[in-house]
C-alpha positions as a Markdown table, in Angstrom:
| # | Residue | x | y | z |
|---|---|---|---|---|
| 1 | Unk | 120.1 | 148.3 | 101.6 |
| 2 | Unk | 116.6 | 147.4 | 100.6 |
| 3 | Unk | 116.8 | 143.4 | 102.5 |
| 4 | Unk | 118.8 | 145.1 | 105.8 |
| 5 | Unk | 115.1 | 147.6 | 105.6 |
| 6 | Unk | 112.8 | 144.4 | 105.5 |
| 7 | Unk | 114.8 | 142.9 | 107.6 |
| 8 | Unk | 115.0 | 145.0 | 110.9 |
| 9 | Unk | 112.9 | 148.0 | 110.2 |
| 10 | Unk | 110.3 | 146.8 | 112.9 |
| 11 | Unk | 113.2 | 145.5 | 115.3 |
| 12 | Unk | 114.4 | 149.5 | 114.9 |
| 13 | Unk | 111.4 | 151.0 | 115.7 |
| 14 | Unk | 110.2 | 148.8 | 118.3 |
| 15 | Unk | 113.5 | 149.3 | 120.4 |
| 16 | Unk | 113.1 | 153.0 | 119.6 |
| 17 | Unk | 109.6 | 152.8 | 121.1 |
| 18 | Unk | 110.3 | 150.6 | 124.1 |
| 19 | Unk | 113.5 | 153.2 | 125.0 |
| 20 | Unk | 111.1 | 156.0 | 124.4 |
| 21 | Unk | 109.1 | 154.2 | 127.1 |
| 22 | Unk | 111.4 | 153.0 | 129.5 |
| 23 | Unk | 113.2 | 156.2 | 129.5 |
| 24 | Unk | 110.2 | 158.4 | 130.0 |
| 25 | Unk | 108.9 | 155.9 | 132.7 |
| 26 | Unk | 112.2 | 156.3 | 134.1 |
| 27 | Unk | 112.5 | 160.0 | 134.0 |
| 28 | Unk | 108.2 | 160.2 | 135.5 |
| 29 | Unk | 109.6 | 158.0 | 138.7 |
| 30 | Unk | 112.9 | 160.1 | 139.3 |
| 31 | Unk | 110.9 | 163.2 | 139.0 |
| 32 | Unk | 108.7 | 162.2 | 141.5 |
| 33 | Unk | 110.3 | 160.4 | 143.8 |
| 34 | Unk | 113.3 | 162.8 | 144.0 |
| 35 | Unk | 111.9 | 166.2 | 143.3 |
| 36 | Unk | 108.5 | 165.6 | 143.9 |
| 37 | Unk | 106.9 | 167.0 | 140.7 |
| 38 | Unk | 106.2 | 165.3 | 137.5 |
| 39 | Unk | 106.6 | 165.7 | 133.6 |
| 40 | Unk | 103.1 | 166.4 | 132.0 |
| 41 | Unk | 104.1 | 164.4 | 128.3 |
| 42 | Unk | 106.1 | 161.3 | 129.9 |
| 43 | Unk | 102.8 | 159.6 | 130.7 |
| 44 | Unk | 101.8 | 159.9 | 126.9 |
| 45 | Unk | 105.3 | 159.5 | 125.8 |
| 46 | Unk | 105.2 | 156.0 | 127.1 |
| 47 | Unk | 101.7 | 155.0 | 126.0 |
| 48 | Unk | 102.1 | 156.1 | 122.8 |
| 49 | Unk | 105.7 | 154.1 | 122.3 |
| 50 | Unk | 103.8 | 151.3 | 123.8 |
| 51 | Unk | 101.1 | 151.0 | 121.1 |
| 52 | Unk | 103.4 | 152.0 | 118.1 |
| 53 | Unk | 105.9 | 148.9 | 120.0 |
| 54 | Unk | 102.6 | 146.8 | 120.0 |
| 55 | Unk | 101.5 | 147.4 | 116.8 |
| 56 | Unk | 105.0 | 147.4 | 114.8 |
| 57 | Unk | 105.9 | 144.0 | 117.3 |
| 58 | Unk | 102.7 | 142.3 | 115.8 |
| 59 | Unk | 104.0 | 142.9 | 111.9 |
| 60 | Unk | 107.2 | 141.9 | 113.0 |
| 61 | Unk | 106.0 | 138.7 | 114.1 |
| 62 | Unk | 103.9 | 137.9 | 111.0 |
| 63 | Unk | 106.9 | 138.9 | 108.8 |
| 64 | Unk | 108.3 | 135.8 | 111.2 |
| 65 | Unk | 105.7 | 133.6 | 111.5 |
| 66 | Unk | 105.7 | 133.8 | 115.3 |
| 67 | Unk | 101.9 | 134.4 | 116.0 |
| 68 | Unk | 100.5 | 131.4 | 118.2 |
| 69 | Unk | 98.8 | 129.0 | 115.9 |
| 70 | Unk | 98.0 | 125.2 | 116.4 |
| 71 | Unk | 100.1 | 123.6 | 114.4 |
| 72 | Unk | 100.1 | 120.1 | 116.3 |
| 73 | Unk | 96.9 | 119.3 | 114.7 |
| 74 | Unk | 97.9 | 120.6 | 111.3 |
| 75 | Unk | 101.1 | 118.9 | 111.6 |
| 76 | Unk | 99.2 | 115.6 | 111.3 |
| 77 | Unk | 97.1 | 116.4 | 108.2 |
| 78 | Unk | 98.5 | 115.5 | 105.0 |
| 79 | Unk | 100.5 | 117.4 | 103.0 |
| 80 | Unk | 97.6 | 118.8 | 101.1 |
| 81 | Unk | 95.5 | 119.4 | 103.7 |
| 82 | Unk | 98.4 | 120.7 | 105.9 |
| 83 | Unk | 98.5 | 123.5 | 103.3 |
| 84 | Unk | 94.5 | 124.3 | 102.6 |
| 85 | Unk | 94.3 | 124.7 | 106.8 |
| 86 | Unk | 97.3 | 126.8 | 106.7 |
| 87 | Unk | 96.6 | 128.8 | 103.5 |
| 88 | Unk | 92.7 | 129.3 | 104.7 |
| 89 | Unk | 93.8 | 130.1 | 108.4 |
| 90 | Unk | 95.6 | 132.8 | 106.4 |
| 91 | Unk | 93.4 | 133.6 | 103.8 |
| 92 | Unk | 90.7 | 134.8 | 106.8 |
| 93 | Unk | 93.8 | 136.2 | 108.9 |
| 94 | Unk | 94.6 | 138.7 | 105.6 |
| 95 | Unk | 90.5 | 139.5 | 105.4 |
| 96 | Unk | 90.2 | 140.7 | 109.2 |
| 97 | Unk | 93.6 | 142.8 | 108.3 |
| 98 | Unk | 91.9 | 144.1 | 105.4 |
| 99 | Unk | 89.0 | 144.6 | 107.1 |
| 100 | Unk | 90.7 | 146.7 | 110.0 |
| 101 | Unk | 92.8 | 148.8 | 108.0 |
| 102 | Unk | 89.2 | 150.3 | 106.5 |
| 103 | Unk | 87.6 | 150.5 | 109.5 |
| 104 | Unk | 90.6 | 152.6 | 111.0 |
| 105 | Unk | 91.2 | 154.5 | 108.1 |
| 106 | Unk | 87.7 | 155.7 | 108.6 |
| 107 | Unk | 88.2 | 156.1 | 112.3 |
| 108 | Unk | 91.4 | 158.1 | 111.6 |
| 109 | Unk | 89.3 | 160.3 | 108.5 |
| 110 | Unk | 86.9 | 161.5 | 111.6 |
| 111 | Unk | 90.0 | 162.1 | 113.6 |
| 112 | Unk | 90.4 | 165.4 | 110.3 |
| 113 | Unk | 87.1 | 166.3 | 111.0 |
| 114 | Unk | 87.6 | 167.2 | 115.0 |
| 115 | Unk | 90.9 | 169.5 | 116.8 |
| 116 | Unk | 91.6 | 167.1 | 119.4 |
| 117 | Unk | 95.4 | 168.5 | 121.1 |
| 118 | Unk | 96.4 | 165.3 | 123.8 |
| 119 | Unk | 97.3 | 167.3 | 127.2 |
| 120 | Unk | 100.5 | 166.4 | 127.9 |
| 121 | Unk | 102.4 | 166.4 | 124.5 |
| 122 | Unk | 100.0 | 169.0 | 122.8 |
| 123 | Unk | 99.9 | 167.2 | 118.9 |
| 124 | Unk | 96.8 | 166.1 | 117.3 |
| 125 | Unk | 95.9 | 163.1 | 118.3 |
| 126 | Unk | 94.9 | 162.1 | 114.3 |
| 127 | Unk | 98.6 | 162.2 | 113.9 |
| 128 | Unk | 99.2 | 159.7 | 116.7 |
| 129 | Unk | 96.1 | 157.3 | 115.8 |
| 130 | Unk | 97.3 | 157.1 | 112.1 |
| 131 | Unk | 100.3 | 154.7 | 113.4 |
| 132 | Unk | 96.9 | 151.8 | 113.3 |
| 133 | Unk | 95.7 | 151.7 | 109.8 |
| 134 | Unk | 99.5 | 152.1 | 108.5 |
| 135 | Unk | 100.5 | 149.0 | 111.1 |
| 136 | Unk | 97.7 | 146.7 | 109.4 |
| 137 | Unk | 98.9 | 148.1 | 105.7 |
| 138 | Unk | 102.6 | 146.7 | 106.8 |
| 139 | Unk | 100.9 | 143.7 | 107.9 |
| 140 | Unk | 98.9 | 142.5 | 104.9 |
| 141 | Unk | 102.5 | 143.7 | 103.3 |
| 142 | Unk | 104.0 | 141.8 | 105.5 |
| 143 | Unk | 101.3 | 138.3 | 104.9 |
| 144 | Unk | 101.7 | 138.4 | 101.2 |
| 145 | Unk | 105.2 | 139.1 | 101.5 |
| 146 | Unk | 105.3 | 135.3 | 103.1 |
| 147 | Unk | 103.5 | 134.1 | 100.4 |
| 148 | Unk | 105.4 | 135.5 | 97.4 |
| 149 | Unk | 108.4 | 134.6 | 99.2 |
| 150 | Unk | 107.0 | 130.8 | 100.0 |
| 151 | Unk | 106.0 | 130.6 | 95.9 |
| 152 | Unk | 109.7 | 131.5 | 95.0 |
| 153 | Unk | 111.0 | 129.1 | 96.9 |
| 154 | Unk | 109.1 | 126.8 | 94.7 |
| 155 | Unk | 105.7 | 126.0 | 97.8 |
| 156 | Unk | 108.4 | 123.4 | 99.4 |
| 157 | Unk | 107.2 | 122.8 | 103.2 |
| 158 | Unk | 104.3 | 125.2 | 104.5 |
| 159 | Unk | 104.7 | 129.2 | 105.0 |
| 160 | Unk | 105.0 | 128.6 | 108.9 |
C-alpha cells in the first residue's frame, strides 16, 4: 500500500487537478457561449487546480529525476567528479527548497493574521496558499528520498 502511495500519489492529484481544470474551463465556455452567463468559482477552480498541478507536477518530477539539468558535460567528468557536480548541483537544489519552504511558511503565517475570502469560491485564501510550503516539504522529501534510495542501492551509477 505504502510503495503504490510513493509511487502515484502526485500522478493522482495532478490528474485530479488538471480535470478540476479542464472541466471547470469547460463548463465557463458552455456557460457562456450557450447561455450567456458565467459561473463566478470556475475561473478560480481552474487556477487553483493549475498551481496545486504545477506544484505537485514539480515533486513528481524530482521523485523522477526529470528536471532539465546538463548532464552532457557531467557525463564527461570522471566518475568522481560526475558525482561531486551532481551531489553539489543537489546539495544547493535541497538549500533553495529549504529555503522556500521558510519563506512561505512565513508568508502563509501572515495569511492567519488577515480574513482574506477569494470572490468566486468564498474560502480563505490561507487554506489555498498553504498547498506551497507543503509542495516544497514533499520535495526536500522527495530529494532525500533519491538519495537514501541511491545509498541502498549501494551509490552504483549517479542519482539521475
Amino acid at each position: 500500500m505504502l510503495s503504490k502511495l510513493d509511487r502515484y500519489f502526485e500522478e493522482v492529484i495532478c490528474t485530479i487537478c488538471l480535470t478540476v481544470v479542464v472541466g471547470s474551463v469547460l463548463l465557463q465556455v458552455i456557460l457562456r457561449y450557450f447561455f450567456s452567463t458565467a459561473a463566478a468559482w470556475a475561473e478560480e477552480t481552474a487556477v487553483y487546480g493549475m498551481i496545486f498541478a504545477v506544484y505537485l507536477g514539480a515533486t513528481m518530477a524530482v521523485r523522477e529525476r526529470a528536471h532539465i539539468r546538463i548532464t552532457l558535460l557531467v557525463s564527461r567528468l570522471p566518475r568522481a567528479l560526475q558525482v561531486g557536480a551532481v551531489v553539489l548541483a543537489d546539495a544547493l537544489w535541497a538549500g533553495f527548497v529549504i529555503f522556500m519552504i521558510l519563506q512561505t511558511t512565513i508568508y502563509t503565517q501572515l495569511l492567519f493574521n488577515v480574513t482574506y475570502m477569494t470572490p468566486g469560491l468564498g474560502i480563505e485564501q490561507r487554506w489555498v496558499q498553504m498547498i506551497i510550503p507543503m509542495a516544497f516539504g514533499l520535495m526536500l522529501f522527495r530529494i532525500l528520498q533519491v538519495y537514501w534510495r541511491w545509498g541502498r542501492d549501494g551509490w552504483k551509477d549517479l542519482p539521475l
